[in-house]
VODREN-155373 format. One line per 10 residues: number of its first residue (from 0); their letters; for each residue x, y, z of C-alpha. Coordinates in pm, 1 decimal. Layout:
BEGIN
NUM	A	X/Y/Z; ...;
REM end
This chain:
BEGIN
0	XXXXXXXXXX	-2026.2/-17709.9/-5335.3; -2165.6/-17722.5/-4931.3; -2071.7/-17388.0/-4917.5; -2254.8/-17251.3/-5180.2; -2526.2/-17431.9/-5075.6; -2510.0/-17309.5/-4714.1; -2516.0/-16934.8/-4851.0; -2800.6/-16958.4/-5083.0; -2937.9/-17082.0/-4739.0; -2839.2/-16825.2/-4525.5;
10	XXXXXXXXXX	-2891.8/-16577.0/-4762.7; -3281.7/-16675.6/-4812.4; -3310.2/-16694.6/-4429.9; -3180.4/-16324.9/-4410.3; -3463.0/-16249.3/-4698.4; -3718.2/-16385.7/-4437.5; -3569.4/-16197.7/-4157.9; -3583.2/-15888.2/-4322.2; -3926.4/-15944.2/-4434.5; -4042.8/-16026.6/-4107.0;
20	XXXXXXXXXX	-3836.2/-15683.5/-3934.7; -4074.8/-15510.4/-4164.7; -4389.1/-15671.5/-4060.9; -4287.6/-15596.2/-3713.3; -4152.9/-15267.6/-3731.7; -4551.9/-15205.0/-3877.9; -4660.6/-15346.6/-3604.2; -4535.2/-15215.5/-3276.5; -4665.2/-14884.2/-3295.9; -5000.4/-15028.2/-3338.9;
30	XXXXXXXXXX	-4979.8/-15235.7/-3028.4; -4903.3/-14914.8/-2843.7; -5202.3/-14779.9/-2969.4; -5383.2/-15067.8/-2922.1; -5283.4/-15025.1/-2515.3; -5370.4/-14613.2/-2563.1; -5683.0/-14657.7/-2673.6; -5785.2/-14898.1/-2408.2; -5608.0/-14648.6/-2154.0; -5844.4/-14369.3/-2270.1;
40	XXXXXXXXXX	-6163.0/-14597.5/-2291.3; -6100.2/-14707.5/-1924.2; -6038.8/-14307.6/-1810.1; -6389.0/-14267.5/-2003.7; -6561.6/-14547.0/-1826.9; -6450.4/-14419.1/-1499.2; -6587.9/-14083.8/-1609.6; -6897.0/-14228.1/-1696.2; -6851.7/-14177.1/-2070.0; -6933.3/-14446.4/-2186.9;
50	XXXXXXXXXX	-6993.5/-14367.2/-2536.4; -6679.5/-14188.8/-2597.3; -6543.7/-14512.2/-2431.3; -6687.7/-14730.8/-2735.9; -6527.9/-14487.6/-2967.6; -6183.5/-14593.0/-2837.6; -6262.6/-14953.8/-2805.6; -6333.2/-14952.7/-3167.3; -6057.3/-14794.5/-3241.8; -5851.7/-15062.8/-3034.9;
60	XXXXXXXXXX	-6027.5/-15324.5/-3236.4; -5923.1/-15205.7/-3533.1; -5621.1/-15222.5/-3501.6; -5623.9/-15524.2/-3326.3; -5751.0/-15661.6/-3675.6; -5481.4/-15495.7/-3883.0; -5200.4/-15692.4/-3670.4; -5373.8/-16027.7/-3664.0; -5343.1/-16001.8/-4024.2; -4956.7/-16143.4/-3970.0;
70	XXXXXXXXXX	-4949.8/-16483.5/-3722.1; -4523.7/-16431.2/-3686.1; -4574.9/-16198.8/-3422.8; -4894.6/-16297.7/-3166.3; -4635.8/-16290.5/-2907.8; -4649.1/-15904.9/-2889.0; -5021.0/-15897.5/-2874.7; -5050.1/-16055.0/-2545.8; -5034.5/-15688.1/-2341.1; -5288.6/-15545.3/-2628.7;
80	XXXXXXXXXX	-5527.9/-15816.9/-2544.9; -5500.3/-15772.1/-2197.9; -5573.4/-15454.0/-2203.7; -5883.6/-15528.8/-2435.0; -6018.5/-15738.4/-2180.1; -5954.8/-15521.3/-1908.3; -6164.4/-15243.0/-2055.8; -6406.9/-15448.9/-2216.9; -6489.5/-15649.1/-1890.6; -6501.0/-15352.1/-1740.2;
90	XXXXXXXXXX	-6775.9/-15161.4/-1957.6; -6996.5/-15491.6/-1945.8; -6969.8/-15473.1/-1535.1; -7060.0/-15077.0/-1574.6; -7286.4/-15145.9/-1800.2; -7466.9/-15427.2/-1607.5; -7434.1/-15732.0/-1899.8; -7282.2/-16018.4/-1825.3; -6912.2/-16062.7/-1804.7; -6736.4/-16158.1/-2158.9;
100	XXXXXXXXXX	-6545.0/-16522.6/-2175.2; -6217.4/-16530.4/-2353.9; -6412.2/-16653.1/-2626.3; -6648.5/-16406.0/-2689.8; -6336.1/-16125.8/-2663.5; -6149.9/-16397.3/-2920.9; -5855.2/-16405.8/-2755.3; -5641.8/-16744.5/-2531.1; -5731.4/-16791.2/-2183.4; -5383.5/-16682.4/-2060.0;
110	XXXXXXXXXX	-5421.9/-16304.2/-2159.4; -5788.7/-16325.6/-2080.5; -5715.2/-16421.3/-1731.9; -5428.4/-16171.6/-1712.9; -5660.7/-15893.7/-1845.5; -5891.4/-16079.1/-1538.5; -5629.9/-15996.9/-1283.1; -5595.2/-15626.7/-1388.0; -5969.0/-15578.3/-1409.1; -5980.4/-15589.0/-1011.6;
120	XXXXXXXXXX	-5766.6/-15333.3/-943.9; -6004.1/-15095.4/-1196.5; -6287.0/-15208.3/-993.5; -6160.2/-15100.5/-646.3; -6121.5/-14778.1/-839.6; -6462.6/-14739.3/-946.3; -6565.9/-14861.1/-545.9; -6320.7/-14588.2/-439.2; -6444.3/-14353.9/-655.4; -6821.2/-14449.8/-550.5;
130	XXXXXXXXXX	-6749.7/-14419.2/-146.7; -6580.8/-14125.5/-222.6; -6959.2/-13967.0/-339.5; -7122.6/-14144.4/-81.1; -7288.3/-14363.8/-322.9; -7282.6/-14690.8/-105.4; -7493.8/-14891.8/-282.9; -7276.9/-14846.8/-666.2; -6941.0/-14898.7/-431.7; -7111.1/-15219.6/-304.0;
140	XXXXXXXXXX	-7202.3/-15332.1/-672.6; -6807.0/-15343.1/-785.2; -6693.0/-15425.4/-416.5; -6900.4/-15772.6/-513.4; -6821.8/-15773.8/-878.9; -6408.1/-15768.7/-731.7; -6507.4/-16065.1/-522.8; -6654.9/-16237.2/-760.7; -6412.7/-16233.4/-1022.2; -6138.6/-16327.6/-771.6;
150	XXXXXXXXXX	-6346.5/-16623.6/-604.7; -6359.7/-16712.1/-984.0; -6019.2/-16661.8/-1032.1; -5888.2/-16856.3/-693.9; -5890.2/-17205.0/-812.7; -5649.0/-17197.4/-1091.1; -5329.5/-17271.3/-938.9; -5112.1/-17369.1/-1241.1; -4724.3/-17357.6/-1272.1; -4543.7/-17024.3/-1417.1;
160	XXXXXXXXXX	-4432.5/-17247.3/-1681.2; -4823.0/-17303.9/-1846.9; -4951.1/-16950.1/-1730.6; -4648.7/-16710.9/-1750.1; -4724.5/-16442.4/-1498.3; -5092.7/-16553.6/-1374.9; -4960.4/-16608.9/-1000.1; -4809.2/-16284.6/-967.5; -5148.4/-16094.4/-1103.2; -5347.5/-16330.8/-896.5;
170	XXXXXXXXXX	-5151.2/-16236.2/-560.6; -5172.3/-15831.0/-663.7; -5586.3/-15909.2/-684.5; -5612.7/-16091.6/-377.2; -5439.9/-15764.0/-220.3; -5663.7/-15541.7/-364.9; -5969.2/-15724.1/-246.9; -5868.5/-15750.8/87.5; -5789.3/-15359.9/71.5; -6109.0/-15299.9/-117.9;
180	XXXXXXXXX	-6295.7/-15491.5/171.6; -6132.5/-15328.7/467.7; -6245.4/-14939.5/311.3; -6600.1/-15131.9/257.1; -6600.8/-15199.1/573.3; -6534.8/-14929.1/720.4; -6745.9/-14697.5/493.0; -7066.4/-14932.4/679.1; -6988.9/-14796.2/1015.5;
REM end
């Protein structure tokens, strides 16, 4: 009689299983469009489209909303929502608002800060991008908005273990600061 028991058991288990595969086969190929979308806002923001850039961020967030709709699987949002916050951090820095807090962008901390990390790097970009047509003053604006964000940033000193991959990201921003600050630099003289 255990055994019978055992296989009804196993056999609703490989129900759930099956259900879930389903929810996630939906759901991968609108995480990769999730990350496209934010891809192709960024390129727009950099191209000073910002409009068009909207377009794709609404896009992103609705999708975002059609995979929230399942809570098995929030694990495989974590690059979306990085990527969300990395162009929507982004646009409000363009756009001269104030920064968005992982609240606002309803997401955790640990993909906000990630999202954080990778925002820095898009920054020295848009500096790059700035010196490279001698406008001084705009490379100056995200040269300080870099700093910022990483003197921000430089406190949090946690284990792997509570913010998997934050040290690594934190380490690649401090590198592009100090790169960002030495073409600064030498753009003054």
């Amino acid at each position: 009689m255990g055994g019978n028991k055992l296989a009804k058991a196993v056999d609703e288990l490989i129900e759930e299983l099956r259900e879930r595969e389903g929810e996630q086969d939906k759901m991968l190929p609108k995480t990769r469009e999730i990350v496209r979308e934010c891809s192709l806002a960024i390129r727009a923001i950099h191209s000073a489209e910002i409009s068009k850039s909207k377009e794709h961020l609404k896009k992103a967030d609705s999708l975002l909303a059609e995979c929230r709709k399942t809570k098995n699987f929030e694990y495989l949002l974590e690059q979306p929502l990085q990527e969300i916050c990395e162009a929507k951090t982004l646009l409000a820095i363009v756009e001269r608002k104030e920064l968005p807090t992982f609240k606002d962008l309803n997401m955790n901390f640990n993909v906000y800060l990630l999202g954080l990390c990778d925002l820095i790097g898009e920054l020295r970009r848009h500096m790059l991008e700035n010196l490279r047509k001698e406008k001084k003053e705009e490379a100056e604006y995200f040269f300080a908005k870099m700093n910022e964000i990483y003197d921000a940033l430089l406190p949090i000193r946690f284990s792997n273990s509570l913010l998997p991959g934050f040290r690594k990201k934190q380490d690649v921003a401090r590198m592009q600061v100090e790169q960002a600050r030495s073409e600064i630099t030498r753009s003054r003289h």
